[in-house]
SETOR-378138 format. One record per residue: x, y, z of N, C-alpha, C in turn; residue number from 1. Coordinates in Angstrom, 3 decimals. Layout:
BEGIN
[atom [X; Y; Z]; [X; Y; Z]; [X; Y; Z]; NUM]
...
***
This chain:
BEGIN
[atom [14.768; -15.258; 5.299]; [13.738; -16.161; 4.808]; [14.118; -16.625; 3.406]; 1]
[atom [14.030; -17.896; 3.135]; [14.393; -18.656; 2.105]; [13.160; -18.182; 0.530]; 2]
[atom [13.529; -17.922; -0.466]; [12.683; -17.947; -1.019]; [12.411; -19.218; -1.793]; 3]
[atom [11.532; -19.440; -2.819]; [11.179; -20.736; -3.262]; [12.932; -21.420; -4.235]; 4]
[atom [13.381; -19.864; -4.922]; [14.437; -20.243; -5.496]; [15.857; -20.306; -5.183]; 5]
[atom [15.620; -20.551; -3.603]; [17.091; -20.439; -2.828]; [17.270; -19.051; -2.199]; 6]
[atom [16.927; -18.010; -3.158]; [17.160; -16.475; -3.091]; [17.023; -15.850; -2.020]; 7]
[atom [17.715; -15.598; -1.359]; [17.349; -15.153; 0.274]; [16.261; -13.365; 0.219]; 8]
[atom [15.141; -13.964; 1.148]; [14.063; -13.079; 1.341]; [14.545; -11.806; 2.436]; 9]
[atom [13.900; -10.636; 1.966]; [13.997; -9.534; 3.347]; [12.524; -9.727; 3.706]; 10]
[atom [12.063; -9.655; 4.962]; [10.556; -8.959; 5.624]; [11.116; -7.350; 5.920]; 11]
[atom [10.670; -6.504; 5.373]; [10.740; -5.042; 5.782]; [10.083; -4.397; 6.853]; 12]
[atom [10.303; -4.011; 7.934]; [9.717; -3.089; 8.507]; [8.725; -2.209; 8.005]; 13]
[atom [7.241; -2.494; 8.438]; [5.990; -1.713; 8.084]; [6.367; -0.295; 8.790]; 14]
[atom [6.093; 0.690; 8.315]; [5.928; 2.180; 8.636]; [4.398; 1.909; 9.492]; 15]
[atom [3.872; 3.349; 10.579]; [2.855; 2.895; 11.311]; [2.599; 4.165; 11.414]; 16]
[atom [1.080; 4.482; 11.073]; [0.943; 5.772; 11.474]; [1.442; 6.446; 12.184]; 17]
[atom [1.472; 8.075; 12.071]; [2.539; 8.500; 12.502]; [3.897; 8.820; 12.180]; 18]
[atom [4.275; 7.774; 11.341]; [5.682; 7.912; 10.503]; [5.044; 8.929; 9.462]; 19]
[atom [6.530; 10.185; 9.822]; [6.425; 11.114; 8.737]; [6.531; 10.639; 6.805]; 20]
[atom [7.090; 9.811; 6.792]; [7.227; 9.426; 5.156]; [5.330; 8.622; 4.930]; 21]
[atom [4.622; 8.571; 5.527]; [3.405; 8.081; 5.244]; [2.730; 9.356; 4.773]; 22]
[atom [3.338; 10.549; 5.429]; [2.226; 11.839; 4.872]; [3.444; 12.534; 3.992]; 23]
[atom [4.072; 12.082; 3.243]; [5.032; 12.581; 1.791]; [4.899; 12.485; 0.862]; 24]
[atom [4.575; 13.341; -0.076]; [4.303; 12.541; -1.565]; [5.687; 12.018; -1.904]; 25]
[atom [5.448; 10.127; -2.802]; [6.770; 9.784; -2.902]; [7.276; 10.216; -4.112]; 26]
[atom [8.458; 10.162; -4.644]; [9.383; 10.544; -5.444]; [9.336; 9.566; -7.018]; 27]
[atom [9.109; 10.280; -7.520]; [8.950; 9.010; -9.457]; [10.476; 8.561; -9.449]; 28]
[atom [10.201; 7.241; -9.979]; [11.377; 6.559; -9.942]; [11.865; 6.742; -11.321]; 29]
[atom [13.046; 6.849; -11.544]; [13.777; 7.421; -12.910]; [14.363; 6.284; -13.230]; 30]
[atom [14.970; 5.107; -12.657]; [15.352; 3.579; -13.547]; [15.059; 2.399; -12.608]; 31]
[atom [15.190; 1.394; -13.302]; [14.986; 0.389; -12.133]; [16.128; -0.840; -12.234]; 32]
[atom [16.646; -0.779; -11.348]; [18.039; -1.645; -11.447]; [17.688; -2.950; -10.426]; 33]
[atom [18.538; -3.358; -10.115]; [18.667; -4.665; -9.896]; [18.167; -4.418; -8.448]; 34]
[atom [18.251; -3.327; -7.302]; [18.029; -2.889; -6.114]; [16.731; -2.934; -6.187]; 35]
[atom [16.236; -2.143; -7.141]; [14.893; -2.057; -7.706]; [13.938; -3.436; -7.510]; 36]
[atom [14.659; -4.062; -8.024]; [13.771; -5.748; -8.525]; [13.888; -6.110; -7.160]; 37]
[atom [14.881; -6.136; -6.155]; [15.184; -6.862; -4.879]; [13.788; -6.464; -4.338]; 38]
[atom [13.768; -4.651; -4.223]; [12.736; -4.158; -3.274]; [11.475; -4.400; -3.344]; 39]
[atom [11.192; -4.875; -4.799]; [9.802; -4.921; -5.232]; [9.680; -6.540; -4.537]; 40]
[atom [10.325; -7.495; -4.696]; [9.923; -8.762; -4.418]; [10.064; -8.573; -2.789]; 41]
[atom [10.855; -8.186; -2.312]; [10.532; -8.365; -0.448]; [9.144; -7.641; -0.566]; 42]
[atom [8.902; -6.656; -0.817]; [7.421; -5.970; -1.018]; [6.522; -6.635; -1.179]; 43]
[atom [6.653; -7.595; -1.682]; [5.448; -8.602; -1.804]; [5.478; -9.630; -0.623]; 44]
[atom [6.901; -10.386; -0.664]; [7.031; -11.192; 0.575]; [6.405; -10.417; 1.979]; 45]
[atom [7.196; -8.953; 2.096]; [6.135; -8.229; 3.495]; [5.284; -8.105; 3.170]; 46]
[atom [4.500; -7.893; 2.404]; [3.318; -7.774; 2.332]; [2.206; -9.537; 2.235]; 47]
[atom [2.601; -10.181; 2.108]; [2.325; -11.588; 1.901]; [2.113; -11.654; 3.864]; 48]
[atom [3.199; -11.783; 4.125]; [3.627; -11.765; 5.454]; [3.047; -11.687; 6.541]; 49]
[atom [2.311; -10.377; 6.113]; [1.030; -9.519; 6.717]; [0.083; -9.431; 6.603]; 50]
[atom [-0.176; -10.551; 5.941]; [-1.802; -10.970; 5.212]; [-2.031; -9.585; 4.682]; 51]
[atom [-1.450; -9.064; 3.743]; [-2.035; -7.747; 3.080]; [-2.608; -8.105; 1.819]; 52]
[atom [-3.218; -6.967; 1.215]; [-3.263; -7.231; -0.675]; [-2.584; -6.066; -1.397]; 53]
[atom [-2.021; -5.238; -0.509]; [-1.262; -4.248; -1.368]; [-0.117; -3.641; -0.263]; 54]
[atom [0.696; -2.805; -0.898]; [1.735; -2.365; -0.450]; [2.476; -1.304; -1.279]; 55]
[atom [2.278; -0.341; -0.543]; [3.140; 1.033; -1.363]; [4.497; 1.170; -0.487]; 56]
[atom [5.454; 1.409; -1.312]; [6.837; 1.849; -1.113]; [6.899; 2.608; 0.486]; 57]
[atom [6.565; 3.518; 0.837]; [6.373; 4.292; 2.288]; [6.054; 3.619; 2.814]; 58]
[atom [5.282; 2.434; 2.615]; [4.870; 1.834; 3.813]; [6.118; 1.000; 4.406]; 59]
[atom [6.725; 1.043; 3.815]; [8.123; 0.039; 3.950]; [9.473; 0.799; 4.270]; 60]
[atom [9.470; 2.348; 4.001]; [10.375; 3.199; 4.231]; [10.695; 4.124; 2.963]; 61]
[atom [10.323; 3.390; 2.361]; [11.047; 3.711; 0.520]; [10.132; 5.058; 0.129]; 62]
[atom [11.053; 6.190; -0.276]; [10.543; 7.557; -1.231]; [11.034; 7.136; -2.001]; 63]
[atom [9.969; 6.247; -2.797]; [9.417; 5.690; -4.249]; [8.073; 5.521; -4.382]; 64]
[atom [7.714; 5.763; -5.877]; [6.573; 5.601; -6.581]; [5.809; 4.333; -6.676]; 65]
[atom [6.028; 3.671; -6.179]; [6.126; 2.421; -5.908]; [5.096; 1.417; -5.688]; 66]
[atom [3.554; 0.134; -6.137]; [3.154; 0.119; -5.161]; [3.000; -1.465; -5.746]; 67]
[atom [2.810; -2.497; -4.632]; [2.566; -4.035; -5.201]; [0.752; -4.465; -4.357]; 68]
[atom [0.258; -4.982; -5.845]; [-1.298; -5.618; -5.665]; [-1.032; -7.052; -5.775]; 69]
[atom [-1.755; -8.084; -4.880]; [-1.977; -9.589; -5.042]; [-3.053; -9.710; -4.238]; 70]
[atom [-4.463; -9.790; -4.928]; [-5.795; -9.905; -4.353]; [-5.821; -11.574; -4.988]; 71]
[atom [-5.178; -12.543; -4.947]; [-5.612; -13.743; -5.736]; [-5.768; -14.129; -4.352]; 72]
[atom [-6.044; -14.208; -3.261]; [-5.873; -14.970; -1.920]; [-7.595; -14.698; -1.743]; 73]
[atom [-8.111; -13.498; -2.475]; [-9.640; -13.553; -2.341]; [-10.172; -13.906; -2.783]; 74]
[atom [-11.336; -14.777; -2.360]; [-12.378; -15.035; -3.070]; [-12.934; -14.523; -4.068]; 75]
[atom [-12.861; -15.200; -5.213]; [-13.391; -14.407; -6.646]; [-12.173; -14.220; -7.036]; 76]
[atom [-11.185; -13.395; -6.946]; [-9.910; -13.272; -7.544]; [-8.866; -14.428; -7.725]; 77]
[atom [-9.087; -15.432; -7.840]; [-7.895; -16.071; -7.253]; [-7.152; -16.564; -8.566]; 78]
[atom [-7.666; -16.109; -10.245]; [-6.966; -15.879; -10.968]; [-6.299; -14.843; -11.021]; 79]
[atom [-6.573; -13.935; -10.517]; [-5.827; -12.466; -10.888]; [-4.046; -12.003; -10.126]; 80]
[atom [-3.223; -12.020; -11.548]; [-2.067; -11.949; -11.441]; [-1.712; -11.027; -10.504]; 81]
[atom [-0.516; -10.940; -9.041]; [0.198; -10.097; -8.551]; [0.495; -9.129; -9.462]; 82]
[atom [0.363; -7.417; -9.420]; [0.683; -6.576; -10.356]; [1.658; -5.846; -9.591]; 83]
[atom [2.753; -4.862; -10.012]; [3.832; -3.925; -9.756]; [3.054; -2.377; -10.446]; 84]
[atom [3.374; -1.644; -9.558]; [2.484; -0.285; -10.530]; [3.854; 0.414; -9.901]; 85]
[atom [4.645; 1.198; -11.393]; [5.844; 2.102; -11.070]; [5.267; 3.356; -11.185]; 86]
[atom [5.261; 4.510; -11.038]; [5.178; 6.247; -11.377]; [3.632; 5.853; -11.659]; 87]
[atom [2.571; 5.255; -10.802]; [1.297; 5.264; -11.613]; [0.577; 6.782; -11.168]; 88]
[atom [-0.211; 6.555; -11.980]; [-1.305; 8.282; -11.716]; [-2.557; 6.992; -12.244]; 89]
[atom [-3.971; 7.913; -11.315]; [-5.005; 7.701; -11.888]; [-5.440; 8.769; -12.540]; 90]
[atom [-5.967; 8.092; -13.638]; [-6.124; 9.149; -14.846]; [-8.239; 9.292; -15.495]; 91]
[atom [-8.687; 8.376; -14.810]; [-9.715; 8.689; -14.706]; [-10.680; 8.004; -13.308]; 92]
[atom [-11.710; 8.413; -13.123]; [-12.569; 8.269; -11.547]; [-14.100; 7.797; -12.239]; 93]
[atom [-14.951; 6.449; -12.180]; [-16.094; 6.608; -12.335]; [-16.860; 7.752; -11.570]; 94]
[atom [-18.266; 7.997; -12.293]; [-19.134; 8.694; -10.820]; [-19.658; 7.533; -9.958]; 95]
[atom [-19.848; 6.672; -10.427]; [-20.380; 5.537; -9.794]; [-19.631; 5.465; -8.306]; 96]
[atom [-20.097; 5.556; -7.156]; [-19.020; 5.038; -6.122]; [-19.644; 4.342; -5.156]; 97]
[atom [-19.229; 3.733; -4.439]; [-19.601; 2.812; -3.026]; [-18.694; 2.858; -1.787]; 98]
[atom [-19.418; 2.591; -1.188]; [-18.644; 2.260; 0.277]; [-18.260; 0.543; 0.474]; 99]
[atom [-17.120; 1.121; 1.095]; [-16.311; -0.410; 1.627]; [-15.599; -0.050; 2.772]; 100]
[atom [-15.459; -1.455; 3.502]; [-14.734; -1.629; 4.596]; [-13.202; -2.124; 4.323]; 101]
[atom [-12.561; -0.831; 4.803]; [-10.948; -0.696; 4.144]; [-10.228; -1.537; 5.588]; 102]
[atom [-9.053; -1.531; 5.331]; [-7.764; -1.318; 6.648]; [-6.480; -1.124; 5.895]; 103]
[atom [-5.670; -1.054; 6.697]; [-4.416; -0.815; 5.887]; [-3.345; -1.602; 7.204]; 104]
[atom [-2.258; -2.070; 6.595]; [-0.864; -2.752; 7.473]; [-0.444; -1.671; 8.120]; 105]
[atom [-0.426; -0.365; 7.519]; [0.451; 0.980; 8.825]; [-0.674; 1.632; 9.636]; 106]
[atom [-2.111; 0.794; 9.680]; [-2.840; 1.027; 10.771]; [-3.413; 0.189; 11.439]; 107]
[atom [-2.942; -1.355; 11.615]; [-3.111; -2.136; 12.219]; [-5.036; -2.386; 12.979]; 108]
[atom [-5.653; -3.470; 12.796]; [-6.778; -3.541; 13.255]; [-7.479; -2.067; 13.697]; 109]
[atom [-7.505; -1.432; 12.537]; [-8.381; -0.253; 12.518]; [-8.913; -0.497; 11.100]; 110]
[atom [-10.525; -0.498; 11.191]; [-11.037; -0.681; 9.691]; [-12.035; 0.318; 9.424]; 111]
[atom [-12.335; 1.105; 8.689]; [-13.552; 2.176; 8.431]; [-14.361; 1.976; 6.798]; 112]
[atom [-15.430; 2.209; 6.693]; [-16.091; 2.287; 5.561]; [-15.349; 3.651; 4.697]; 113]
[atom [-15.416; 3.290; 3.404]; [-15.054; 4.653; 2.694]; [-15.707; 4.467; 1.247]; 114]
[atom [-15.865; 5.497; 1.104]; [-16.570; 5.893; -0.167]; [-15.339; 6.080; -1.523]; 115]
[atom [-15.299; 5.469; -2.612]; [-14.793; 5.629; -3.699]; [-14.967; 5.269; -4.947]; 116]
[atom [-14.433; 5.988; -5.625]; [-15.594; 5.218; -7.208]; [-15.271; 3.608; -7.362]; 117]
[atom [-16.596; 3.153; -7.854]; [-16.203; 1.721; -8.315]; [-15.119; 1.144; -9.541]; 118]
[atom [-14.943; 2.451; -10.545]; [-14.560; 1.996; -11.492]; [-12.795; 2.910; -11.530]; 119]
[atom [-11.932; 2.977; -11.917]; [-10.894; 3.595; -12.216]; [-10.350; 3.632; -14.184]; 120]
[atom [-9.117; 4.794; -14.194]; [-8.520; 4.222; -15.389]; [-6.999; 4.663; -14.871]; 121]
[atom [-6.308; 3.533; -14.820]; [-5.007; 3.838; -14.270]; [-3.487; 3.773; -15.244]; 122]
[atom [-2.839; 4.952; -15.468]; [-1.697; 4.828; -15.843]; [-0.513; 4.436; -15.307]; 123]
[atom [0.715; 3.456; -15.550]; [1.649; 3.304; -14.609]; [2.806; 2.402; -15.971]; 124]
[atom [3.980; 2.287; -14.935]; [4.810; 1.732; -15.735]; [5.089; 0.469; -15.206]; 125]
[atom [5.525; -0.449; -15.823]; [5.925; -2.254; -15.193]; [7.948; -2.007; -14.818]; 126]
[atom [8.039; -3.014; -14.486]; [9.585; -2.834; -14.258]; [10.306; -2.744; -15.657]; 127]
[atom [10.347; -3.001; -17.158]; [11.348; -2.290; -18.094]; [10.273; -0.394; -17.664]; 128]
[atom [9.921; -0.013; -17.593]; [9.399; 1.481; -17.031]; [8.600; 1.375; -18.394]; 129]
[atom [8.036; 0.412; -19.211]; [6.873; 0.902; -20.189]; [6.248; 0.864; -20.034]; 130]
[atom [5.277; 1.837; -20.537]; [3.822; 2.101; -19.722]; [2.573; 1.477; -20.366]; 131]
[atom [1.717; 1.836; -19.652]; [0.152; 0.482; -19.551]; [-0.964; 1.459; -19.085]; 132]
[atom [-2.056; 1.243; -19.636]; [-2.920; 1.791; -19.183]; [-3.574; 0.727; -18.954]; 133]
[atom [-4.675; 0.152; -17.443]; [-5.434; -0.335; -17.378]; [-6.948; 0.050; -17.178]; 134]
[atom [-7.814; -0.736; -17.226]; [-9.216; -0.188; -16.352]; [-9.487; -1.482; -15.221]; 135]
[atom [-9.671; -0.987; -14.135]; [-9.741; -1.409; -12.926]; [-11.410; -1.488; -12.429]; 136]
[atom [-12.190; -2.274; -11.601]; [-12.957; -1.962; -11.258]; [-13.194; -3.219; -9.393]; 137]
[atom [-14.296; -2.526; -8.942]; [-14.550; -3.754; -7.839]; [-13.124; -3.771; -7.072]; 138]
[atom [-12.920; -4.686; -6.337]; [-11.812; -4.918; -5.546]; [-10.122; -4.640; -6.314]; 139]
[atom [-9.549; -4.632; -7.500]; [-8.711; -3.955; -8.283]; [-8.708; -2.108; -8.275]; 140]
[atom [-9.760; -2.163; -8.420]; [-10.501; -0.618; -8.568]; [-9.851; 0.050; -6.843]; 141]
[atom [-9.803; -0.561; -6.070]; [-10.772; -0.105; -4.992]; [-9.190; -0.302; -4.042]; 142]
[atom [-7.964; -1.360; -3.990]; [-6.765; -1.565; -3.639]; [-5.812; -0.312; -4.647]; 143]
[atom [-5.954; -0.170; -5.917]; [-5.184; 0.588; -6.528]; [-5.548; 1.813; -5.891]; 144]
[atom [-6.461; 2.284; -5.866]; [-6.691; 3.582; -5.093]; [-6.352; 3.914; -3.853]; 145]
[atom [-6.235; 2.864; -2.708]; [-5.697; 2.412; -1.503]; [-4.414; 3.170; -1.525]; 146]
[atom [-4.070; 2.175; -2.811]; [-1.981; 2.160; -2.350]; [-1.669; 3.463; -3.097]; 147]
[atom [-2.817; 3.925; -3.927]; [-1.952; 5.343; -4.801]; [-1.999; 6.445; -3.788]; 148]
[atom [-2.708; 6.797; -3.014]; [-3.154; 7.403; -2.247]; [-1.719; 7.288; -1.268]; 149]
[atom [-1.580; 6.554; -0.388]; [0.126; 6.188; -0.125]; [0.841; 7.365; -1.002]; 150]
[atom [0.829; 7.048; -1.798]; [2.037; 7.727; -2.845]; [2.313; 9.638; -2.826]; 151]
[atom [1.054; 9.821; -2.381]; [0.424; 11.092; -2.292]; [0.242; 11.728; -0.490]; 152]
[atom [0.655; 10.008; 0.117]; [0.551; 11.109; 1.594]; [-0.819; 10.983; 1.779]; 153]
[atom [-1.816; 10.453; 1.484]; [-2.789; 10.132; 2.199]; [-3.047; 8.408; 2.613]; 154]
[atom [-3.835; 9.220; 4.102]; [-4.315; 7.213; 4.471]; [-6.166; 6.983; 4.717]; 155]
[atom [-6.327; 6.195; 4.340]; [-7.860; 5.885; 3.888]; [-8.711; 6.425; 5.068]; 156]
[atom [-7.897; 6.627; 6.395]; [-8.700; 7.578; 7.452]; [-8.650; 8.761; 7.563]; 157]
[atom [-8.053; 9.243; 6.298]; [-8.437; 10.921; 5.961]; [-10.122; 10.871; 5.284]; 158]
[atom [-10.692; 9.484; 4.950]; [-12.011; 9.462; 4.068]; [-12.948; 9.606; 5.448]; 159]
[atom [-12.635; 9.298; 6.644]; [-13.741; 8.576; 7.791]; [-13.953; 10.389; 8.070]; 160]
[atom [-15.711; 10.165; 8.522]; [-16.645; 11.152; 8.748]; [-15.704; 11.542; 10.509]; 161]
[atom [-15.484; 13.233; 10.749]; [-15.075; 13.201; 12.007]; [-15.564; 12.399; 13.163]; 162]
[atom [-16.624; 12.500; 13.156]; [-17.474; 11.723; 14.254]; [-16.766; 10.191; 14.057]; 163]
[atom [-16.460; 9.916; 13.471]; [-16.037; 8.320; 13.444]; [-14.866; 8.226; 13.961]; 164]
[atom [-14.090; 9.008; 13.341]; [-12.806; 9.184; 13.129]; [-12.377; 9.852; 15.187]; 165]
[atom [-13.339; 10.337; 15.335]; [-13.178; 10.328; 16.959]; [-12.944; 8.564; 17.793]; 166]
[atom [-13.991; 8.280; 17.428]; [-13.858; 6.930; 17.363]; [-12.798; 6.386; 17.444]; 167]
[atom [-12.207; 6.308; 16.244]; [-10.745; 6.061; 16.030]; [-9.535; 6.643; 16.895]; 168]
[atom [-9.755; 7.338; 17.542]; [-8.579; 8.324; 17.824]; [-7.807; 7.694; 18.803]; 169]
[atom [-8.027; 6.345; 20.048]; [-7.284; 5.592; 20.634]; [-6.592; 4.953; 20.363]; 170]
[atom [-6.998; 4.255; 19.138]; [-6.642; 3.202; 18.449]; [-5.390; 4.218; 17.640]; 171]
[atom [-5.354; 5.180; 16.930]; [-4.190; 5.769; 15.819]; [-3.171; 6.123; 17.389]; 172]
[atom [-3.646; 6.183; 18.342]; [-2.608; 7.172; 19.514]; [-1.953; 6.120; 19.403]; 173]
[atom [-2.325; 4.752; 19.777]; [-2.092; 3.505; 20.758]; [-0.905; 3.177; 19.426]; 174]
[atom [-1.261; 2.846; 18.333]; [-0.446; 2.338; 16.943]; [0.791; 3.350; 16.777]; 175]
[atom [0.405; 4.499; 16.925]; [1.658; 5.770; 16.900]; [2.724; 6.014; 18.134]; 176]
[atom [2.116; 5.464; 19.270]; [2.617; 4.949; 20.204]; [3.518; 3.734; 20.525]; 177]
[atom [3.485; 2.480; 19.398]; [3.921; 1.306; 19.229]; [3.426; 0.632; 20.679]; 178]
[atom [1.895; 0.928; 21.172]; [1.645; 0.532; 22.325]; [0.364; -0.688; 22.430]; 179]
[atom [0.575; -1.225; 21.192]; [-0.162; -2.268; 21.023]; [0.966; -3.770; 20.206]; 180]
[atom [0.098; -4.862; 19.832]; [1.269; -5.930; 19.902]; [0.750; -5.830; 17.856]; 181]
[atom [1.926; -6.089; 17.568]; [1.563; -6.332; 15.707]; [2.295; -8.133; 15.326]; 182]
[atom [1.831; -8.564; 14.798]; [2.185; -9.643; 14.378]; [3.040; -9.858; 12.759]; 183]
[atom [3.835; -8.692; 12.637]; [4.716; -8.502; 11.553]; [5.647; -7.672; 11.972]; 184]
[atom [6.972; -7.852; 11.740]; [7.844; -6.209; 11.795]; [7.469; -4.866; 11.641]; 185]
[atom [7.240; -3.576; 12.180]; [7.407; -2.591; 12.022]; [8.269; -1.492; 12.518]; 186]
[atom [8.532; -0.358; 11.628]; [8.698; 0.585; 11.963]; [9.483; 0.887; 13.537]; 187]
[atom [10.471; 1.250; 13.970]; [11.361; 1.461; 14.903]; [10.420; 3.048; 15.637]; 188]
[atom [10.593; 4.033; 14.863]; [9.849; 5.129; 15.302]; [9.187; 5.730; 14.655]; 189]
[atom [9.181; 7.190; 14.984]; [7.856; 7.923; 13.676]; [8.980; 8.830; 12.813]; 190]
[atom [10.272; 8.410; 13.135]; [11.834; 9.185; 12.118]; [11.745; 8.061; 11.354]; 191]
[atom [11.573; 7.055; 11.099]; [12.161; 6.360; 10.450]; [11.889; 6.332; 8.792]; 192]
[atom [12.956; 6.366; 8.239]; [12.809; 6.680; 6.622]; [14.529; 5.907; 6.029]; 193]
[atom [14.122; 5.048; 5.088]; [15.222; 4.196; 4.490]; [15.429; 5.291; 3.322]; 194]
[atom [16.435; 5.337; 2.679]; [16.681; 5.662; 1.280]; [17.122; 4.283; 0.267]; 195]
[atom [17.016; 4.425; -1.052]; [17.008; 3.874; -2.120]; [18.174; 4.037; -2.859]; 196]
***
């Protein structure tokens, strides 16, 4: 795929529930080189791709720290800059929290309500690796927590009440199965893991 500047695009293979690197905590990235910059921009292109608004490194194969936000496609956001979050940690949690209706690209048309604070305070580094503290709230708030969670090996249907999550349980077989149709590249099997 062509990018706007000639630069030839990758689409990456989405990881799909089931893939062991989705339940790994990923690995802090120690420099960021030119491989680095490649991975982060297909990361966005797959994730663009897939009508997503975020994308962590595992989801793509990568044990990296890794995760890319672009909520400007939503309503209300549509100033708000694409962000890169390197080695981030959240470093503080409002009490304030709400429920929302999540999904994620490595669980394909499966969506559940989840409870999480409205507000965040997030540490992370940009690509020179200097660091930033932001405060996040509302839909920023609420994707950063999404994709950090990734980073850590969890997926937003570890939040769903069992009873629901029964519910769910055709739908994660059927996706872990590759026995439904996806309208983006994914994932070959539940081995599959790229290195960096």
């Amino acid at each position: 795929m062509q990018h706007k500047n000639g630069k030839l695009m990758s689409l990456l293979p989405i990881t799909l529930y089931g893939d062991k690197i989705l339940r790994k905590k990923a690995q802090k990235v120690k420099e960021v080189d030119i491989k680095t910059i490649e991975l982060i921009k297909n990361m966005f292109e797959t994730m663009r791709n897939a009508s997503g608004i975020g994308l962590a490194a595992n989801q793509i194969g990568i044990d990296k720290q890794i995760f890319v936000i672009d909520i400007s496609q939503v309503e209300g956001y549509e100033k708000t800059k694409p962000m890169v979050f390197i080695n981030p940690e959240i470093v503080e949690y409002s009490k304030e929290k709400d429920f929302f209706e999540e999904g994620c690209l490595s669980i394909p048309d499966v969506r559940a309500d989840v409870l999480r604070p409205q507000q965040i305070k997030i540490k992370y580094c940009d690509t020179d690796l200097n660091e930033h503290i932001i405060e996040a709230d509302d839909l920023l708030a609420r994707v950063a927590q999404h994709e950090y969670d990734h980073l850590l090996g969890i997926l937003f249907t570890d939040y769903v009440e069992e009873t629901e999550k029964g519910n769910l349980k055709n739908n994660l077989h059927a996706i872990r199965k590759r026995s439904v149709e996806f309208t983006y590249p994914v994932s070959e099997n539940i081995d599959y893991l790229l290195r960096l």
